[in-house]
C-alpha positions as CSV (number, residue, x, y, z in Angstrom):
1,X,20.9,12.3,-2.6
2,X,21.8,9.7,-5.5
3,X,20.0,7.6,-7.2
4,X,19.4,4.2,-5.9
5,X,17.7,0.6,-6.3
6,X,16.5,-2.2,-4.7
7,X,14.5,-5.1,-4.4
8,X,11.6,-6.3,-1.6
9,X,10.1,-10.1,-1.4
10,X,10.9,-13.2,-3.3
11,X,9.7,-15.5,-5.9
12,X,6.8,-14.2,-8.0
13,X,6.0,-11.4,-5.7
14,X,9.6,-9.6,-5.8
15,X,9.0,-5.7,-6.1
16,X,11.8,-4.0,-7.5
17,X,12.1,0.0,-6.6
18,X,14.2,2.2,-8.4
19,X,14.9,5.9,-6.6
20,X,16.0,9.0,-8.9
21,X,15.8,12.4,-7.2
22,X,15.2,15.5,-9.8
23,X,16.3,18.8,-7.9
24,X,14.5,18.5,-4.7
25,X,11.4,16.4,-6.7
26,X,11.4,12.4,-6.9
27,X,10.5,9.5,-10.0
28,X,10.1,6.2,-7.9
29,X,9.5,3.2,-10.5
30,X,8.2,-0.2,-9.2
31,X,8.1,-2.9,-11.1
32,X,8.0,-6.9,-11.2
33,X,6.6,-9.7,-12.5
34,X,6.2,-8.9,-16.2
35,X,7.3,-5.3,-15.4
36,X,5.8,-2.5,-17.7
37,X,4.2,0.5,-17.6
38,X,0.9,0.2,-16.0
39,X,0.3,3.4,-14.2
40,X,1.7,6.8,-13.3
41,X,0.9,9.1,-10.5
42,X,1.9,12.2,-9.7
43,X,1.6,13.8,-6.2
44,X,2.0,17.3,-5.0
45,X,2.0,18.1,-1.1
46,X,-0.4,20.5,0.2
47,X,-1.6,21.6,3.9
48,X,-3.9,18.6,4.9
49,X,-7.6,19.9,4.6
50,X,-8.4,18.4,7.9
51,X,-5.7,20.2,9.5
52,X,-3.6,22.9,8.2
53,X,-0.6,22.1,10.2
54,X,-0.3,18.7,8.6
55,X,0.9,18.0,5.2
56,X,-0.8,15.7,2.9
57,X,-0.7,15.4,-0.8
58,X,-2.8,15.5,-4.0
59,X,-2.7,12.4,-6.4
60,X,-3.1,12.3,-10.1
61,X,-3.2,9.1,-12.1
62,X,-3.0,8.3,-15.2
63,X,-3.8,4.4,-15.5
64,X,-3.7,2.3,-18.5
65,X,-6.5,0.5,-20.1
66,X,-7.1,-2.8,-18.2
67,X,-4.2,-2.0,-15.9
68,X,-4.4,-1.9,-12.1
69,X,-1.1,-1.1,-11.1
70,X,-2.2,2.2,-9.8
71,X,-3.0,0.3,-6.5
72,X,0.9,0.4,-6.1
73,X,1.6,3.9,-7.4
74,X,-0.9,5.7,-6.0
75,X,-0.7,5.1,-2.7
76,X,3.4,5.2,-2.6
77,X,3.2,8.8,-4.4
78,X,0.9,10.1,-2.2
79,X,2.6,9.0,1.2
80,X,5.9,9.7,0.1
81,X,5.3,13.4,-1.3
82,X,3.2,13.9,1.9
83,X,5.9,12.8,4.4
84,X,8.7,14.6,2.6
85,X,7.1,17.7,1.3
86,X,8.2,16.9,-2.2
87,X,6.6,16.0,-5.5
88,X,6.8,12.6,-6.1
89,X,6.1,10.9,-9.3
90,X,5.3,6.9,-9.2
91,X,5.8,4.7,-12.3
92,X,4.3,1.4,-11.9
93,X,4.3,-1.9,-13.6
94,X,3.7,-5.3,-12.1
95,X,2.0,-8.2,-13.7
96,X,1.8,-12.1,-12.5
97,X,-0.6,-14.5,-14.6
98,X,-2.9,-16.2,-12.2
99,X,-1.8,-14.0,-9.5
100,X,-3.9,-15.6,-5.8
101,X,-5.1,-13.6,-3.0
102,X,-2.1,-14.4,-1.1
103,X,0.3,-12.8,-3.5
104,X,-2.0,-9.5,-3.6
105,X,-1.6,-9.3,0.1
106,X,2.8,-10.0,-0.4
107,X,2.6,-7.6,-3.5
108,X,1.1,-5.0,-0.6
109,X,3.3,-5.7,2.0
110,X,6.3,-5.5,-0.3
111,X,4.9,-2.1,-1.3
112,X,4.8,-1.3,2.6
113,X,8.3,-2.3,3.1
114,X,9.4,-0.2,0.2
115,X,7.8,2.6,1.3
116,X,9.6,2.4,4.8
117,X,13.1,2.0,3.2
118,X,12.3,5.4,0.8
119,X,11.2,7.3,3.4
120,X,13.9,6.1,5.9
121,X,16.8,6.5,2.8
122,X,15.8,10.2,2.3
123,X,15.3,11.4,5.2
């Protein structure tokens, strides 16, 4: 697999996703708005502990001070790496001044649809 980019949404909610495989491992970045680095996770599948024949993941995150940008990487890193059995490291960073409840909830979709367009891209 190669490389690859894209972008979800429009306007100030516009997520951009940036795909980089490393051996059989991926680094996902995610950014918009004022993009930057606001968090990082890491996940590493592992038999799901409510059912062994089901794989799920374990997150680490390391999150900046006064950032919240690990509600997009966490949540992508862990799905991903448990869907495809691979680690998966998410770097996010996306900032809107005066960002309203209806953007959070396109910022989340956005995420949803990126999600859906990694998995189905890899697969």
């Amino acid at each position: 697999m190669n490389k690859f980019r894209f972008a979800v949404g429009k306007g100030r909610t516009k997520l951009f996703a940036e795909v980089m495989p490393l051996g059989e491992d991926l680094t996902i970045l995610i950014y918009g708005g004022k993009a930057h680095i606001g968090s990082i996770a890491v996940a590493i599948p592992r038999p799901s502990l409510a059912d062994s024949r089901k794989t799920s993941s374990t997150v680490s995150v390391y999150n900046l001070a006064g950032h919240k940008d690990d509600r997009l990487s966490q949540p992508l890193a862990r799905e991903i790496a448990a869907r495809t059995g691979r680690v998966v490291t998410v770097i996010a960073g996306f900032h809107l001044d005066n960002i309203g409840e209806e953007e959070i909830k396109q910022v989340v979709n956005n995420l949803k649809i990126i999600e859906r367009i990694i998995l189905k891209k890899i697969d």
